[in-house]
C-alpha positions as CSV (number, residue, x, y, z in Angstrom):
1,X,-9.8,-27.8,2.4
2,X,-7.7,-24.5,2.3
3,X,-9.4,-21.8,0.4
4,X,-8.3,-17.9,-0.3
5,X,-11.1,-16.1,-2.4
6,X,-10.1,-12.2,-3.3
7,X,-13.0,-9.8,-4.8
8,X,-13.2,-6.4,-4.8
9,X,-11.0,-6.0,-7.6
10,X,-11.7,-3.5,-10.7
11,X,-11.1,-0.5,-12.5
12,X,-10.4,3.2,-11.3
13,X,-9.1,6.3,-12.0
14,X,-5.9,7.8,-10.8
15,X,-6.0,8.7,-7.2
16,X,-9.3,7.1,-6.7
17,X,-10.1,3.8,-4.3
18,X,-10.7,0.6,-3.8
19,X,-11.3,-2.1,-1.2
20,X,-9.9,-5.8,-1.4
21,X,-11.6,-8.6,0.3
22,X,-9.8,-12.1,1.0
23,X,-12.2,-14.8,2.3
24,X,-10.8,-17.8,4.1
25,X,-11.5,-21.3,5.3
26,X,-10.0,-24.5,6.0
27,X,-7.5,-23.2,8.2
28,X,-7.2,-21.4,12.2
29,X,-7.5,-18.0,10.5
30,X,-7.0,-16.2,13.6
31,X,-3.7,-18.0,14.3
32,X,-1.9,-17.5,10.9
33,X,-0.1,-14.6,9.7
34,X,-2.1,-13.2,6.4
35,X,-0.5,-11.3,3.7
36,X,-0.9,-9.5,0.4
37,X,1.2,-9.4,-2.6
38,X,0.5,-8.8,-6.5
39,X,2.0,-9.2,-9.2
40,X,2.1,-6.0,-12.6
41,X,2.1,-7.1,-16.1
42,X,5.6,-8.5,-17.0
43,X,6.5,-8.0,-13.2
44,X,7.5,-10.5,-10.7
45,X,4.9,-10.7,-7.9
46,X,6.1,-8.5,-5.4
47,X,5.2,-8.3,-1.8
48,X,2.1,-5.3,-0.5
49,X,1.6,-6.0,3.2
50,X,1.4,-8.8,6.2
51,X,-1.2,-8.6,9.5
52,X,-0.1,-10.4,12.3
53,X,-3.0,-12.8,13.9
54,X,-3.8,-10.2,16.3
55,X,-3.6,-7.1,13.9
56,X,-1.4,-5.2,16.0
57,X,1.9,-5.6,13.5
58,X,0.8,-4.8,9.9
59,X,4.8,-4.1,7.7
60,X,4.1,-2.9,4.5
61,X,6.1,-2.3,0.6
62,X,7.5,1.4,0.4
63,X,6.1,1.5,-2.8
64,X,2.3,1.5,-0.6
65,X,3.1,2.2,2.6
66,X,1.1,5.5,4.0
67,X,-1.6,4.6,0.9
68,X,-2.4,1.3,1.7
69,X,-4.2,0.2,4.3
70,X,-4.3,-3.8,5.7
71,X,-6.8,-5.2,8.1
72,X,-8.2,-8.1,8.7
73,X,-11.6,-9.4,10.9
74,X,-11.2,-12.9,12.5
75,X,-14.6,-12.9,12.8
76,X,-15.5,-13.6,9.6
77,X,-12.2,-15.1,8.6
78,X,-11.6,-12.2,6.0
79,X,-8.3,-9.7,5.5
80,X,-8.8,-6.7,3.6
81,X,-6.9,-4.2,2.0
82,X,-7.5,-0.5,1.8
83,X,-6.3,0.8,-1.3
84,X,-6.1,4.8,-1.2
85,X,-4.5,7.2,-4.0
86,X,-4.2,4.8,-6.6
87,X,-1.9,5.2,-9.0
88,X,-1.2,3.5,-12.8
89,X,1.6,1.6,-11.0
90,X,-0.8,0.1,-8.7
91,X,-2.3,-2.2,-11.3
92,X,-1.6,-5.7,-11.0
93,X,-3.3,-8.7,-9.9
94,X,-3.5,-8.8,-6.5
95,X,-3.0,-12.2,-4.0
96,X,-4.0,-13.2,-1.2
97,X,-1.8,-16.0,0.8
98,X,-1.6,-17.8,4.0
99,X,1.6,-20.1,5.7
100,X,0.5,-22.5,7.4
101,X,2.0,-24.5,10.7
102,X,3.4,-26.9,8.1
103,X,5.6,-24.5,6.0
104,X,2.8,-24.9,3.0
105,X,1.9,-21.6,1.5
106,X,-1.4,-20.6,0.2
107,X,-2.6,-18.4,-2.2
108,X,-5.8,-17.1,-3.9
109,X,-6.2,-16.8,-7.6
110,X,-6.1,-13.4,-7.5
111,X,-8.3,-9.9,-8.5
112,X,-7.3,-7.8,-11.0
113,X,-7.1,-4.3,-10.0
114,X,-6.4,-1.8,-13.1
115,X,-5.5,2.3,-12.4
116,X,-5.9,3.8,-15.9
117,X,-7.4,7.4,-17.1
């Protein structure tokens, strides 16, 4: 069956790092489009960035772009995501998800990434 797993997620100080992992299977990873969103306390989940299958077109939110950093290794099935100069802002849970050929979406449950002094 389909399965997203994020990890990586945690807690950090203002302008510090981290790394998201996203771990697939059940699916032709290297054909599907991969993405990232999260979703703030209160907030509606919002969309972070998208990797083509190939990696060569990787759009991004304003709100990360030139911070954030998407990737992904169809060798191991896994997308990551980069996460430099974090900011209080930043914290959210944040999703993984997949479309697949037949319009269904998929998503992770999601790693909670929290920016606080």
């Amino acid at each position: 069956q389909v399965q997203l797993v994020e990890s990586g997620g945690g807690t950090v100080q203002p302008g510090g790092s981290l790394r998201l992992s996203c771990a697939a299977s059940g699916f032709a990873f290297r054909n599907n489009l991969m993405s990232w969103f999260r979703q703030a306390p209160e907030k509606k989940r919002e969309f972070v960035a998208s990797i083509s299958p190939s990696g060569s077109n990787t759009p991004y939110a304003g709100s990360v772009e030139g911070r954030f950093t998407i990737s992904r290794d169809n060798t191991k099935n896994t997308v990551y995501l980069q996460m430099n100069s974090l900011a209080p802002e930043d914290t959210a849970v944040y999703y993984c998800k997949t479309i697949l050929d037949d319009g269904v979406a998929y998503w992770g449950k999601g790693t909670l990434v929290t920016v606080s002094s």
